[in-house]
N, C-alpha and C positions, 0 to 999 in steps of 0.2 A: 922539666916536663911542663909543657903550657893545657890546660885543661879549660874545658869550655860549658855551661852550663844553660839547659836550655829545658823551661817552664814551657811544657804543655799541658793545656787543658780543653778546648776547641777548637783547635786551631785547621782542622781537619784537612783540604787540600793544600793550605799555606805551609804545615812544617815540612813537608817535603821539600822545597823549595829554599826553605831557613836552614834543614840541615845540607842537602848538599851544597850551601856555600859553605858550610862548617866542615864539609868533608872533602873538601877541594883545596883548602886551605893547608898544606904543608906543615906549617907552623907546630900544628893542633895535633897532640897524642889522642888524647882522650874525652869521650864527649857524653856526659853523663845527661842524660834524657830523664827530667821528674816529671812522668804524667802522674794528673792528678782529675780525679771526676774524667775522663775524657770519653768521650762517646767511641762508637764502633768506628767508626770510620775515620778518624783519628789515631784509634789506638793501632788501625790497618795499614796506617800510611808510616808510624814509626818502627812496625814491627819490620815493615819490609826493609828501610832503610837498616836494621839491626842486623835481621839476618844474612844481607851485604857485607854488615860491616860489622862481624861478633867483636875481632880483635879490638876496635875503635870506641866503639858505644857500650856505654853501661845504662841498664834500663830499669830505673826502680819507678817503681807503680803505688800508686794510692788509690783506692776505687772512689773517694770522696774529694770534691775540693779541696784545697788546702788556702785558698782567700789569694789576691794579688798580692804578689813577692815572696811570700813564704816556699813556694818552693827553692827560689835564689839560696835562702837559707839550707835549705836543706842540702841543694849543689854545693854549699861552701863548704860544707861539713865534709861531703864527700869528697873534695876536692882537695882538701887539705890532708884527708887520714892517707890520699891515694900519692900525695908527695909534690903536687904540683906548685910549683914556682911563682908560675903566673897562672888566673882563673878570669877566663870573660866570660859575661855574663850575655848571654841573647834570648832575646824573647821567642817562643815559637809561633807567632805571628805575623814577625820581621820579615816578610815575602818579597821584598822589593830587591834588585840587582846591587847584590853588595859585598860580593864574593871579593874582590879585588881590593875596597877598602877594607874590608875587616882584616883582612891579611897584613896589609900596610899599617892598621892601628897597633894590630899588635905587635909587628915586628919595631913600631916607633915607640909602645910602652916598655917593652927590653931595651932598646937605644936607651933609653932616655933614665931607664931606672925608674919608672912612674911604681907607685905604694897605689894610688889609685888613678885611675888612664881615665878620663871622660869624652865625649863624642860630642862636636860642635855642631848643631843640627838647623841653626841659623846664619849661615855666612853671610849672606846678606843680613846687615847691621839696621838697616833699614826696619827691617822685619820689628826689630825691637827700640824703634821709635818714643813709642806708646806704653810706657812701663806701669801705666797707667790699669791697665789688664789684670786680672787677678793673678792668672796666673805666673804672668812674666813678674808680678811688684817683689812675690813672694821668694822666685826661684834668686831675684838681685838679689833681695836684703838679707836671705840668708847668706847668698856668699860675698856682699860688701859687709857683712858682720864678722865674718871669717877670715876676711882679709884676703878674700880668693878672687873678688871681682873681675880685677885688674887683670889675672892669669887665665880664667874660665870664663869671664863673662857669666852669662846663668845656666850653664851647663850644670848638667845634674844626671846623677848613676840613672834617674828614673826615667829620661828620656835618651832611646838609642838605647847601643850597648857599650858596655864599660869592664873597664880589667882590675885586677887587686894582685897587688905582692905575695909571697908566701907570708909574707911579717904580717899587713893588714890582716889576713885570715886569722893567722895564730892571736894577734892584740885585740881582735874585736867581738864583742860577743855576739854568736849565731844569729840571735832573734834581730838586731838588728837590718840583716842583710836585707829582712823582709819589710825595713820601713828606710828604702834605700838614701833619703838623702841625709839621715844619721853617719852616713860614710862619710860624709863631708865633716861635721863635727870633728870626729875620731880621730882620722888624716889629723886635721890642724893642732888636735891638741897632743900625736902622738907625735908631732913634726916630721909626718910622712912628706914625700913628695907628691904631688895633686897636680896634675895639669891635662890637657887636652893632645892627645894621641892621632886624631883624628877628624875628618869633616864631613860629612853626609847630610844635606838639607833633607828639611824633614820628610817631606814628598816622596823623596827617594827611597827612605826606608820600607814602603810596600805595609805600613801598619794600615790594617782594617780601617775600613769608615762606618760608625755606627752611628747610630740615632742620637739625639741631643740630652737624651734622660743618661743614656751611660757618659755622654762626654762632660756632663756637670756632673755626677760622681766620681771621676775622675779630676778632675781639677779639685776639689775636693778631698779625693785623698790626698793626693800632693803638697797644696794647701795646709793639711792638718799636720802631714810628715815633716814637712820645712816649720810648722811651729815648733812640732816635738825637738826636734834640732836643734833651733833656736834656744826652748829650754835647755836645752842640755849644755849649751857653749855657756847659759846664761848661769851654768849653777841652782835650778830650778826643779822645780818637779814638772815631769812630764806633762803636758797637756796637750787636747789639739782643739783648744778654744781661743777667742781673739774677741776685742771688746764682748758683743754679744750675742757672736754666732760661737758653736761648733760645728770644727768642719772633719766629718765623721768619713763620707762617701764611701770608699767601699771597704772603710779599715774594721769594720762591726764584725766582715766575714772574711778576717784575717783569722788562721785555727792555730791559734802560738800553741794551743793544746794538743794539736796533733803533732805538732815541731817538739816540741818538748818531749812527747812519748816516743817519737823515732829518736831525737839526740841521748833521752835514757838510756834507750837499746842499745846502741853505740857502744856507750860507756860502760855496759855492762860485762 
C-alpha cells in the first residue's frame, strides 16, 4: 500500500488542486490529510474533497498550528501504523501541474527500491552555478559530507516532495520527519538506498510566492536543519548555529510538544 501525506494549514484555494493530483494518481491508496491551524476556507476545500473521497482520505485535524514539517511527522506515524510500504510526502501548497510526475516518481521509487526517493527540482545545472548562495552552499555540503553529492546533487526531502520505505519509517525517529533533511543523515548511516525518483524544476511545482521576510525564514530554517544534520553525521550535539549566527527561521514554531502528546495517544 503506498500512502501519501499532505500538511495543510493555509493553503485555502491551492490544496484542492494538490489533492486531486494525489487523487488521480492510481498508485495512491490512501491519503491522510493533517490540517493544522487552518482557516475556514481551507478547511471547506478539504472537507469537500473528503466527502468525495471517504474511502481514500483520512482527515485528522488540529485547531492550532503544528510549526513547518511537524505535521510530515505526524503523517509518518500514521502511515506507518496504517501498513504502508511506500509514504510521499506533499506539501498542500504544491498547486502547480504535477499530477503525471508524481505518479512517475512514485512508480520509479518502487522500480528502483528507493529507502528515500528525492525530487530533482534543478535540471538545468546551470541554476546551481553559484554555490556560493546560502542556500545552494549548505544543501551541497551536507550531501558532499554524506557522500550523496555525486547521486542527488543538492536535493533535499525539504524541497518538492519525497517518498520513504516502510524500513525508513519503522528506523527513524518521528520527530525527525519534522526537521526533514535529518532523513538524509539516517538513510546514509542505516545504508538505505537515497536517490532521486524524479524531476520537476522548481517553477513548476505551483509553490506560493511570498514576501522577502518569509523567504529568509525559510532559508533559514533549512539552513539550521542541514546543520542539525550535519551534527548528527558528525557525532555531535545537535545545534543550528555556525561561526556566529543561529539560524533559527521558522524552527522556534515547530510544536515537538503537540507531536509528542498525539504520538503518546498512539501508544497508549
Amino acid at each position: 500500500m503506498i500512502a501519501a501525506v499532505v500538511p495543510v494549514h493555509m493553503e485555502e484555494y491551492r490544496v484542492g488542486r494538490v489533492l486531486a493530483s494525489l487523487l488521480s494518481a492510481s498508485t495512491v491508496s490512501r491519503i491522510f490529510i493533517i490540517l493544522n491551524g487552518a482557516n475556514e476556507v481551507t478547511v471547506k476545500q478539504v472537507q469537500q474533497a473528503y466527502a468525495q473521497h471517504e474511502e481514500k482520505i483520512v482527515l485528522v485535524s488540529f485547531a492550532v498550528p503544528l510549526g513547518i514539517d511537524v505535521p510530515r511527522a505526524v503523517g509518518a506515524r500514521l502511515a506507518y501504523a496504517a501498513g504502508a510500504e511506500y509514504t510521499v510526502f506533499v506539501d498542500g501548497d504544491m498547486a502547480g501541474e504535477i499530477a503525471t510526475e508524481l505518479e512517475g516518481f512514485i512508480n520509479t521509487t518502487v522500480r528502483l527500491g528507493l529507502d528515500l526517493a528525492l525530487l530533482d527540482c534543478y535540471p538545468d545545472k546551470t541554476v546551481l552555478a553559484d554555490l556560493t548562495q546560502p542556500l545552494f552552499h549548505w544543501r551541497a555540503l551536507l550531501n558532499r559530507e554524506l557522500g550523496l553529492y555525486e547521486e542527488v546533487n543538492i536535493a533535499t526531502p525539504s524541497h518538492g516532495f519525497h517518498a520513504v520505505s516502510r524500513r525508513m519509517l519503522r528506523n527513524t525517529p518521528w520527530a525527525d520527519f519534522a526537521v526533514p533533511p535529518t532523513l538524509l543523515t539516517h538513510a546514509v548511516r542505516l545504508r538505505y538506498h537515497t536517490g532521486i525518483a524524479g524531476t520537476i524544476p522548481h517553477a513548476q511545482l505551483g509553490s506560493p510566492v511570498k514576501n522577502m521576510i518569509h523567504n529568509r525564514l525559510i532559508v533559514d530554517t533549512i539552513i539550521g536543519d542541514c546543520i542539525e544534520a550535519l551534527c548528527m553525521w558528525r557525532h555531535r550535539p545537535r545545534t543550528r548555529s555556525w561561526g556566529n549566527k543561529v539560524y533559527i527561521g521558522y524552527h522556534d514554531r515547530r510544536r515537538f510538544d503537540l507531536l509528542q502528546q498525539f504520538l503518546a495517544g498512539l501508544s497508549m
